[in-house]
MIVEXTI-371516 format. One line per 8 residues: for each residue y, x, z of N, C-alpha, C. Coordinates in nm, 3 decimals. Each point is the difference from the previous one (the first is absolute). Example, Ala and Ser with C-alpha at 12.3 -4.5 7.8 and 13.67 -1.06 7.14 Angstrom:
BEGIN
-0.569 1.319 0.780 0.119 -0.089 0.000 0.120 0.090 0.000; 0.105 -0.035 -0.072 0.119 0.082 0.006 0.109 -0.077 0.073
END
This chain:
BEGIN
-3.103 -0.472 0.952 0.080 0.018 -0.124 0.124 -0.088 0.006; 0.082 0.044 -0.050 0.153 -0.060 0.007 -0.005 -0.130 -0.138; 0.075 -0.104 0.074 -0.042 -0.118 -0.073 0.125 -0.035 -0.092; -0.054 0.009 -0.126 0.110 -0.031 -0.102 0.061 -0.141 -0.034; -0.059 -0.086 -0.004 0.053 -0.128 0.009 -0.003 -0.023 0.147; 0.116 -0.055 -0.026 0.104 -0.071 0.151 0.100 -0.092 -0.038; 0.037 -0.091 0.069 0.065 -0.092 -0.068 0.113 -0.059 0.148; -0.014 0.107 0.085 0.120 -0.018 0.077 0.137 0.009 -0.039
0.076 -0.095 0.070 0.134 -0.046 -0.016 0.030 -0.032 -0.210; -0.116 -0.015 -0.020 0.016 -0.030 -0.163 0.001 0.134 -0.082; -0.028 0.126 0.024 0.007 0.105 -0.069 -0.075 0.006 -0.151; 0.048 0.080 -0.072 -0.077 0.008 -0.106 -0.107 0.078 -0.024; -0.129 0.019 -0.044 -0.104 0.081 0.036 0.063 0.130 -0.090; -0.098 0.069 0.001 0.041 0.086 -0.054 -0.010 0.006 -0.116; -0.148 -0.066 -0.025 -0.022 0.048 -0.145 0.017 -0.103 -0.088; 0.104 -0.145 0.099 0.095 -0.067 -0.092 0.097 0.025 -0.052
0.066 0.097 0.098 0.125 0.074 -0.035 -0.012 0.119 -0.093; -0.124 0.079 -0.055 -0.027 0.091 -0.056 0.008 -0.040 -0.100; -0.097 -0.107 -0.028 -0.009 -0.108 -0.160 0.134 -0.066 -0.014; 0.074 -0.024 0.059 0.124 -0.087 -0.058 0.086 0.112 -0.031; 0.015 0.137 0.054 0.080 0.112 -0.070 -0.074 0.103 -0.080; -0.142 -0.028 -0.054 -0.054 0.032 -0.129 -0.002 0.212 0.070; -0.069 0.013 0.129 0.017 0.126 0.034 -0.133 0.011 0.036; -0.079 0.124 -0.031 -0.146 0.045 -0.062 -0.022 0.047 0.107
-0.035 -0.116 0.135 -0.036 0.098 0.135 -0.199 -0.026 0.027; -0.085 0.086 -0.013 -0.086 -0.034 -0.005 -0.031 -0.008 0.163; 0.058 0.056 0.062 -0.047 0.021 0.197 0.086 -0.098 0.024; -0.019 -0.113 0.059 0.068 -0.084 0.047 0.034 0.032 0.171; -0.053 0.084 0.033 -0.006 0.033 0.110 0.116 0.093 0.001; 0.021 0.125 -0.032 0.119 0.031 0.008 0.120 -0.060 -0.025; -0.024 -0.099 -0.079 0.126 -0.096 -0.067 0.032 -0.101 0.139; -0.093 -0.054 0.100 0.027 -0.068 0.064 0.073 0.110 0.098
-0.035 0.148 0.050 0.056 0.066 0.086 0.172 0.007 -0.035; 0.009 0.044 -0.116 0.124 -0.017 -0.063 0.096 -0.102 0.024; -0.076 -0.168 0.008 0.063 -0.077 0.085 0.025 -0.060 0.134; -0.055 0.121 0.042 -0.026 -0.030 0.159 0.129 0.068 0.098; 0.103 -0.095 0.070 0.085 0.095 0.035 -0.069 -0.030 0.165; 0.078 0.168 0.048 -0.056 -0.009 0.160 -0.041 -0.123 0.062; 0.121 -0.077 0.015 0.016 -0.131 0.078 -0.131 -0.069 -0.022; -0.092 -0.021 -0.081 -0.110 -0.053 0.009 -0.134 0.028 0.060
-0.003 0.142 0.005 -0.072 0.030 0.065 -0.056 -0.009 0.138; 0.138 -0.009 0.053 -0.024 -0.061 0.155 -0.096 -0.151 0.016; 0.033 -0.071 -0.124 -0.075 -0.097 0.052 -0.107 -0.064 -0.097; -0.048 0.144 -0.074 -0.150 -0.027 -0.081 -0.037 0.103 0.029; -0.071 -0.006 0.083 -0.171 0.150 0.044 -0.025 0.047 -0.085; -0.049 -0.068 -0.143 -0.061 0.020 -0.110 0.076 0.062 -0.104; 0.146 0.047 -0.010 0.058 0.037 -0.040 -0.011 0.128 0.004; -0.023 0.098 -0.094 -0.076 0.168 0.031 0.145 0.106 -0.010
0.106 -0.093 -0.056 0.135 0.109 -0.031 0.103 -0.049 -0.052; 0.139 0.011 0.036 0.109 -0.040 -0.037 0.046 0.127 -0.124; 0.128 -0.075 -0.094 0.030 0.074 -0.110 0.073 0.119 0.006; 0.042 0.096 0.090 0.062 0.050 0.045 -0.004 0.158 -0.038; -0.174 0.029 0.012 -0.022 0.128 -0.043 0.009 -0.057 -0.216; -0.061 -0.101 -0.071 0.067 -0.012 -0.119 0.101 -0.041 -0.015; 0.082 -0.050 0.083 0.192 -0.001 -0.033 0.041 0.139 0.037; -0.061 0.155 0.026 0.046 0.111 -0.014 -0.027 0.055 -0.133
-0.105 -0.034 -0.027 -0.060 0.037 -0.123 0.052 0.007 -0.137; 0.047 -0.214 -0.003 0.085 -0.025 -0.068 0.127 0.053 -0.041; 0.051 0.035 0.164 0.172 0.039 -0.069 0.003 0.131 -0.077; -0.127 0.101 0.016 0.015 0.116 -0.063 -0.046 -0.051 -0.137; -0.100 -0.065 0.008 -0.017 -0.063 -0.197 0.111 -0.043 -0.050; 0.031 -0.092 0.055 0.159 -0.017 -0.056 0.128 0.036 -0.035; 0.029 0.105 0.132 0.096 0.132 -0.033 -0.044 0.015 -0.148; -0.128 0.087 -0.009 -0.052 0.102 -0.114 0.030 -0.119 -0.161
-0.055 -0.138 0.038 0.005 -0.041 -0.168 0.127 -0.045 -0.012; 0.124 -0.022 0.143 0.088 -0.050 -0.042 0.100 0.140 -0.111; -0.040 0.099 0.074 0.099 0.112 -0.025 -0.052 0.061 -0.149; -0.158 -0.038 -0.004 -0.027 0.025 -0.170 0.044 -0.105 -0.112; 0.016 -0.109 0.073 0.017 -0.074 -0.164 0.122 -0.030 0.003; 0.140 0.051 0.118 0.150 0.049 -0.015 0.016 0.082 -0.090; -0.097 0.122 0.005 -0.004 0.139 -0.056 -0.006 -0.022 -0.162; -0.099 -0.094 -0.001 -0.042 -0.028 -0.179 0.101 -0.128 -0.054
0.027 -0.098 0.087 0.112 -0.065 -0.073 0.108 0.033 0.028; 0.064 0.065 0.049 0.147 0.080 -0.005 0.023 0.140 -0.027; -0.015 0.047 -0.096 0.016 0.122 -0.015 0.074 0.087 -0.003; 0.135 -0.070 -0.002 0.159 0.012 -0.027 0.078 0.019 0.137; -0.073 -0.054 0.108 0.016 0.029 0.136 -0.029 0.089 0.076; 0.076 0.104 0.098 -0.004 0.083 0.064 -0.090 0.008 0.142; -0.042 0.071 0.055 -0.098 0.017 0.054 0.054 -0.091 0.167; 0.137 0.010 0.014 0.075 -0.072 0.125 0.010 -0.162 -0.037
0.002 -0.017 -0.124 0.053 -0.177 -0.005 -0.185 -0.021 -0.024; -0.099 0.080 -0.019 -0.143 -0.047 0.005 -0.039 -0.043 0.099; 0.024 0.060 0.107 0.006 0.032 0.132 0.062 -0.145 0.146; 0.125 -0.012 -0.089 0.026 -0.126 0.015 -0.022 -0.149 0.003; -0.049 0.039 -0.160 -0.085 -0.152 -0.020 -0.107 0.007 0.053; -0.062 0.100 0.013 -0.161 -0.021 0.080 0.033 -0.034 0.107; 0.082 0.006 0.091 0.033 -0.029 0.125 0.001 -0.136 0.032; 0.082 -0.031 -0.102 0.068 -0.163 -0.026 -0.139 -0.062 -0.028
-0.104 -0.003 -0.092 -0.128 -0.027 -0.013 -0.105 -0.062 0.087; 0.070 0.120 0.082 -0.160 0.017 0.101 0.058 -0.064 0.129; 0.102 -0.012 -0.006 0.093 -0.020 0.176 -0.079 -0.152 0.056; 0.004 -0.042 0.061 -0.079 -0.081 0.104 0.066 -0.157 -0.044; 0.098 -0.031 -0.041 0.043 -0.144 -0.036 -0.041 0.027 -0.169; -0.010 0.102 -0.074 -0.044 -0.026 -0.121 -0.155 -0.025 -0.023; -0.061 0.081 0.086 -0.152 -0.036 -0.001 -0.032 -0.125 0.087; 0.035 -0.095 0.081 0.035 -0.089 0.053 0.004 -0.082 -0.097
0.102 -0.022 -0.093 0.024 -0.088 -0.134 -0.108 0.034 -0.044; -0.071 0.109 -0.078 -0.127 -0.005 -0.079 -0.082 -0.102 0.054; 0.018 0.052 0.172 -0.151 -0.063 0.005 0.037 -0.186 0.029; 0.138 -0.049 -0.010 0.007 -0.119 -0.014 -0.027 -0.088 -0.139; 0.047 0.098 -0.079 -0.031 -0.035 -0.165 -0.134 -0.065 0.018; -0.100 0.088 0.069 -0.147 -0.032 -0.047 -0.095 -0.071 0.138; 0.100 -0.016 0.043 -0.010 -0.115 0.121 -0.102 0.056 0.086; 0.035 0.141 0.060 -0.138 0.044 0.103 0.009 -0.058 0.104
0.084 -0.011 0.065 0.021 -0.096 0.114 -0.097 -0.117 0.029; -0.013 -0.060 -0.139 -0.131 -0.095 0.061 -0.125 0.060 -0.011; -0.029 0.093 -0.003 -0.156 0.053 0.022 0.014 0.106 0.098; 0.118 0.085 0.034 -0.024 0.067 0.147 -0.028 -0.071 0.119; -0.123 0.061 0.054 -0.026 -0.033 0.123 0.037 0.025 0.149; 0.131 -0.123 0.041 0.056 0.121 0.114 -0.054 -0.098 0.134; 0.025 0.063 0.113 -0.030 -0.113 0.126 0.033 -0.113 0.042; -0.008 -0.122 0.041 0.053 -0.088 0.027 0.166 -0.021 -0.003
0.029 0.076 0.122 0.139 0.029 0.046 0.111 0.035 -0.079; -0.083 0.122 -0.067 0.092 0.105 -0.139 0.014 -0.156 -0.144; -0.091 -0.072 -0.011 -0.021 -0.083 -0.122 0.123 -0.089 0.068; -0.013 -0.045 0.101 0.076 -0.135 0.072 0.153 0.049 -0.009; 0.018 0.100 0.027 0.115 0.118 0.025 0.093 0.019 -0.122; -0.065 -0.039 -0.161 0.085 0.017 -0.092 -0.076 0.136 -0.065; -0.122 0.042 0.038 -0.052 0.172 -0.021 -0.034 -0.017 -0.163; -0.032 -0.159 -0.067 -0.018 0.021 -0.170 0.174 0.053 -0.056
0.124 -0.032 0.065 0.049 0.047 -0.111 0.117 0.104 0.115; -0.066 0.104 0.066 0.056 0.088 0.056 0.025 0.125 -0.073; 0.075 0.095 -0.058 0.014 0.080 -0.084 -0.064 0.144 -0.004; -0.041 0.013 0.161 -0.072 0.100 0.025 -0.142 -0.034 0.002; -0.037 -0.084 -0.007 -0.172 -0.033 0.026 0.002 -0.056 -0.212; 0.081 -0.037 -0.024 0.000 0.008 -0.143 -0.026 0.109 -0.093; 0.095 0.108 0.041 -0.011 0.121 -0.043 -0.145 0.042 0.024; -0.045 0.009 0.128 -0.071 0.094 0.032 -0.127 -0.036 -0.035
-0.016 -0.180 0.001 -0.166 0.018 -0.062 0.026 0.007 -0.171; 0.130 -0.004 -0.053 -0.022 0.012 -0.171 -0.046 0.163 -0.002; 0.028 0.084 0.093 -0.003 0.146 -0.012 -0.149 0.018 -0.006; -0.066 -0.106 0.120 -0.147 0.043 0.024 -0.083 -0.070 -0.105; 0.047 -0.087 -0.069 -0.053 -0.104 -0.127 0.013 0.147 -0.128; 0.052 0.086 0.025 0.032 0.093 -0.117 -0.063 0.108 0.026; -0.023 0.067 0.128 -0.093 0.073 0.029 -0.147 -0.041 0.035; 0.005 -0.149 -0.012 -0.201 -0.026 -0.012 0.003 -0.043 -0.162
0.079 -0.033 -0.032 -0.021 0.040 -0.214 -0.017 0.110 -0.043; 0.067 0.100 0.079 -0.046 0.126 -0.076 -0.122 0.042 0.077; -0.026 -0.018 0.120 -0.178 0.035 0.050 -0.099 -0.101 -0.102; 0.046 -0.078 0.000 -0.139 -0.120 -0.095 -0.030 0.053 -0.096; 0.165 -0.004 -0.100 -0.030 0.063 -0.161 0.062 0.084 -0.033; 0.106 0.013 -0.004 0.031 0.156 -0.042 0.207 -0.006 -0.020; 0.031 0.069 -0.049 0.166 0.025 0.015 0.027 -0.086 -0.140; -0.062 -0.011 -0.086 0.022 -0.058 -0.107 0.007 -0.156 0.039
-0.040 -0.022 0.076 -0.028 -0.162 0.047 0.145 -0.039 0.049; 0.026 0.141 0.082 0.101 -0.058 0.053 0.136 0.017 -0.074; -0.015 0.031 -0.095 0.112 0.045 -0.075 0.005 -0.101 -0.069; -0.117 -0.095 -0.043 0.028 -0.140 -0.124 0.025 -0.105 0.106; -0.012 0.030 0.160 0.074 -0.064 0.083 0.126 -0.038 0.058; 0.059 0.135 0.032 0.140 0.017 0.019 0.088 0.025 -0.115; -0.015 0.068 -0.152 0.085 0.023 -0.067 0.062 -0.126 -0.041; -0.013 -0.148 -0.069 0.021 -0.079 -0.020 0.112 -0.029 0.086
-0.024 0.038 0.126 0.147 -0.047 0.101 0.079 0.065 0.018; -0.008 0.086 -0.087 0.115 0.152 0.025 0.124 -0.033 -0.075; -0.039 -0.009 -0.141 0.119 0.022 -0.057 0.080 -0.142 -0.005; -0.003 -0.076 0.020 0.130 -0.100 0.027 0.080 0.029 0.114; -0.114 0.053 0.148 0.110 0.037 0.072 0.043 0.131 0.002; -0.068 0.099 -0.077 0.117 0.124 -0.032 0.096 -0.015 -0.072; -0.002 -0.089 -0.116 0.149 -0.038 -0.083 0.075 -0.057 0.104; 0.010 -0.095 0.066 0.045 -0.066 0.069 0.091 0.123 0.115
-0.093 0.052 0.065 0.069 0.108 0.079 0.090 0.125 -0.066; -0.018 0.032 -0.085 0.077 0.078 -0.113 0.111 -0.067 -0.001; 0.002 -0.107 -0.048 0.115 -0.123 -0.067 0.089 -0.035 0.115; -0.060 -0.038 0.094 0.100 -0.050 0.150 0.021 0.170 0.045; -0.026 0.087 -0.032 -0.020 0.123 0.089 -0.028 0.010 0.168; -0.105 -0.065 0.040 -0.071 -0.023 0.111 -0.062 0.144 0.032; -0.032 0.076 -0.066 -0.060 0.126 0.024 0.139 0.131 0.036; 0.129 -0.048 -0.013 0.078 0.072 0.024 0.024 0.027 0.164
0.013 0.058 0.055 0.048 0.026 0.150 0.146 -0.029 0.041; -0.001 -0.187 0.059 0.121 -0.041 0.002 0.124 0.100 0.109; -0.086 0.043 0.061 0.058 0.090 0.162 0.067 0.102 -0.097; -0.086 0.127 -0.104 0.117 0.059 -0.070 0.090 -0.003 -0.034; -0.022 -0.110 -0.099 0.100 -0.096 -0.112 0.129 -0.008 0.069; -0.008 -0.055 0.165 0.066 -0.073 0.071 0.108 0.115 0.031; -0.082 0.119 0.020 0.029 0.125 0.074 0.131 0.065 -0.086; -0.086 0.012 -0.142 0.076 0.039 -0.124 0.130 -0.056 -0.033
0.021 -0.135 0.061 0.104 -0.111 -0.053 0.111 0.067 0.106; -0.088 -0.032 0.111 0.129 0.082 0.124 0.043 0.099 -0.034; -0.065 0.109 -0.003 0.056 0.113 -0.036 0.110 0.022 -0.142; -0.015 -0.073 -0.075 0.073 0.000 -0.160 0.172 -0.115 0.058; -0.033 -0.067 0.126 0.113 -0.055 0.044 0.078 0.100 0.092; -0.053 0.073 0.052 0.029 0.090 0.085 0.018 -0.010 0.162; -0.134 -0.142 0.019 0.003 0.006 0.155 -0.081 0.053 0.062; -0.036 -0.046 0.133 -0.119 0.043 0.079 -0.119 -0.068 -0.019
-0.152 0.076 0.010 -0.084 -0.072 -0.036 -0.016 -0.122 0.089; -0.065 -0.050 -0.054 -0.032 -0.126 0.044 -0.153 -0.025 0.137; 0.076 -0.064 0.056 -0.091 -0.012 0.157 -0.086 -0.134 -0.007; -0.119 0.056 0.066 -0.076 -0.080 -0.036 -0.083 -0.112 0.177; 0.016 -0.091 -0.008 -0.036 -0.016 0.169 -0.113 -0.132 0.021; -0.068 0.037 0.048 -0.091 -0.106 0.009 0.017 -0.097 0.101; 0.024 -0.180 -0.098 0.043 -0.101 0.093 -0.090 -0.027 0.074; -0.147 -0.023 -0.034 -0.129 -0.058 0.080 -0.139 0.016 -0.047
-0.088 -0.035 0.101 -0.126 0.061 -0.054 -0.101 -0.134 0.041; -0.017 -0.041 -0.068 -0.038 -0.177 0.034 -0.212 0.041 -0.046; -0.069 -0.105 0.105 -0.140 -0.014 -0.043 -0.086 0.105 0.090; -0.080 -0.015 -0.035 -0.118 0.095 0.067 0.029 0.129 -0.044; -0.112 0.098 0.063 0.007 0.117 -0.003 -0.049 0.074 -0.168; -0.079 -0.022 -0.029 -0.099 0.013 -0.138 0.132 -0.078 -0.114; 0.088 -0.125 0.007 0.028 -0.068 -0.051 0.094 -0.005 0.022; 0.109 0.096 0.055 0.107 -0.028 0.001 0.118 0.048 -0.120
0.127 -0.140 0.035 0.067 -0.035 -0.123 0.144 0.090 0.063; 0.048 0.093 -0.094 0.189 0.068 0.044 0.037 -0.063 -0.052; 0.145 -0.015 0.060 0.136 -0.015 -0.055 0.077 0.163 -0.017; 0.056 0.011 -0.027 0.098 0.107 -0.070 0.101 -0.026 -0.053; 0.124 0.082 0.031 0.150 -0.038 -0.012 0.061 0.119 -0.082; 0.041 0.026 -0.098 0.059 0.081 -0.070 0.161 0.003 0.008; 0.105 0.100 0.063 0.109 0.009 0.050 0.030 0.107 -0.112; 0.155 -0.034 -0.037 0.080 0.161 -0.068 0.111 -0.075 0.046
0.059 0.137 0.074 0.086 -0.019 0.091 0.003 -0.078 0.062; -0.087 0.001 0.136 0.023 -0.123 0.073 -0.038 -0.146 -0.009; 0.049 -0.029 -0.196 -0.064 -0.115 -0.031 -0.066 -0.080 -0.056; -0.056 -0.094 0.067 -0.172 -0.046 -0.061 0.039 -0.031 -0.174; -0.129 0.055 -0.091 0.058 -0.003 -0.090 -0.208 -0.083 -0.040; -0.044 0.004 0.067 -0.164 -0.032 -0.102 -0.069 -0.023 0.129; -0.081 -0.087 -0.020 -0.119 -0.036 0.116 -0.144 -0.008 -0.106; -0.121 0.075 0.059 -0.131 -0.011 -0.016 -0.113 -0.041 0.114
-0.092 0.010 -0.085 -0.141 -0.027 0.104 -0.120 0.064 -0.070; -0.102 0.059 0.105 -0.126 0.032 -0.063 -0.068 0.065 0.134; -0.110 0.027 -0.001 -0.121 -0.029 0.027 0.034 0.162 0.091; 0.048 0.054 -0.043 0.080 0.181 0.066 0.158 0.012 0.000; 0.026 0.078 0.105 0.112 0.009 -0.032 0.084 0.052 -0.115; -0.077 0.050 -0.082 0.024 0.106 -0.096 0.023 -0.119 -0.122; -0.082 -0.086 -0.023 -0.050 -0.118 -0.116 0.151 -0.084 0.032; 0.041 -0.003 0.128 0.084 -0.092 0.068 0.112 0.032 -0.048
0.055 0.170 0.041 0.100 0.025 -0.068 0.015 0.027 -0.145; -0.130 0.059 -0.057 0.038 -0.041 -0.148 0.007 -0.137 -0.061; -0.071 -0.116 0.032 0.077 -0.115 -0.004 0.173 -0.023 0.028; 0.049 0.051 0.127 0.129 -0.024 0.001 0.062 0.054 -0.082; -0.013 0.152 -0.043 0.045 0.055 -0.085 0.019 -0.075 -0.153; -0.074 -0.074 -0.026 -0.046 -0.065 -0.135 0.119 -0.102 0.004; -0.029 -0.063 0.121 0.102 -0.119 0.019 0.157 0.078 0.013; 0.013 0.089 0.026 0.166 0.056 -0.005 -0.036 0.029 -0.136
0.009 0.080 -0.044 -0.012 -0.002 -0.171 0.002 -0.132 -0.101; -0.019 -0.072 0.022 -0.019 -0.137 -0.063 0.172 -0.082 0.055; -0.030 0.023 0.087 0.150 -0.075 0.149 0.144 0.111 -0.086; -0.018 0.113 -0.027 0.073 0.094 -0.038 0.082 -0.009 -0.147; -0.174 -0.027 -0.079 0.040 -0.023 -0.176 -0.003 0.128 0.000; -0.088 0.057 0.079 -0.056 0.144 -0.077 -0.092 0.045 -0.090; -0.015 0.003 -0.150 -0.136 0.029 -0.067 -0.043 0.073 -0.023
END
């Protein structure tokens, strides 16, 4: 049987971390799988499964309650700017922040190397066990659980993203501005690709006509150039 208390590299058990965020998991056992990322497994036998098949689980629970309780508190919004914010929601540095709010990092269990490595506050191993922490809440107890879980963290950062307009698509915006000036679109070129393979960090260079007008970074090239894009818009005094 897979052993729930462990107290390597100082982790938090599980069902300390369950009781200090007031979440109704009666299987502690799935709750510990939930915090189990690969990297540990290699070096506990006893370890029966990493979070991986419930960090798939999760992101579809989450899609579904993020896009219902958009649906019921915005009503006034069109089916494309819904669409948006769910995006912005669910994207991998916002669920990352959730799961820093509630400090999962100290109760995921990762391997030596990955822990030594910086792996508590990595944005992808953040994301991905809050995903599998959300898909073993809804196996334990039910969608309602997870809804008096996650809703609480929604709406400050959906006002927030509304308000800064973070859910807007800076690359359009950017696109739109050119075109209403009447140049050529804007070129987009990637300066560097820094870090490991799983973990690697772009640079991205945003050009109209020729010249550099915005620099970004993110995790894709795509995240990278809409970062730059953001940064020419801002660099521009475009709103």
């Amino acid at each position: 049987m897979e052993i729930l208390h462990q107290g390597d590299l100082g982790v938090e058990s599980p069902q300390d971390f369950a009781q200090r965020l007031g979440l109704p998991f009666n299987n502690y056992l799935i709750l510990t799988r939930a915090l189990t990322h690969r990297s540990y497994l290699n070096e506990h036998p006893e370890a029966l499964e990493d979070n991986e098949r419930l960090e798939f689980l999760g992101d579809a629970v989450l899609d579904f309650l993020v896009a219902a309780w958009l649906y019921n508190h915005f009503p006034e919004k069109a089916e494309g700017e819904l669409t948006r914010l769910r995006s912005a929601l669910v994207r991998t540095e916002q669920l990352a922040d959730f799961a820093t709010q509630i400090d999962l990092g100290d109760a995921t269990r990762l391997g030596r190397g990955e822990a030594e490595g910086g792996g508590r506050e990595r944005l992808a191993i953040l994301c991905g066990t809050f995903e599998a922490l959300v898909g073993a809440l809804y196996l334990d107890a039910d969608l309602q659980a997870v809804c008096d879980f996650i809703e609480p963290m929604l709406e400050p950062v959906a006002d927030h993203i509304i308000s800064t307009r973070q859910h807007q698509d800076p690359k359009s915006s950017l696109q739109e501005w050119v075109q209403a000036q009447g140049l050529v679109p804007p070129e987009y070129n990637t300066l560097a690709a820094d870090g490991p393979d799983h973990e690697k960090i772009f640079e991205v260079e945003v050009l109209i006509d020729g010249k550099p007008v915005g620099r970004g970074k993110g995790r894709s090239k795509q995240s990278a150039a809409k970062d730059a894009a953001s940064d020419a818009l801002e660099l521009l005094g475009v709103s």
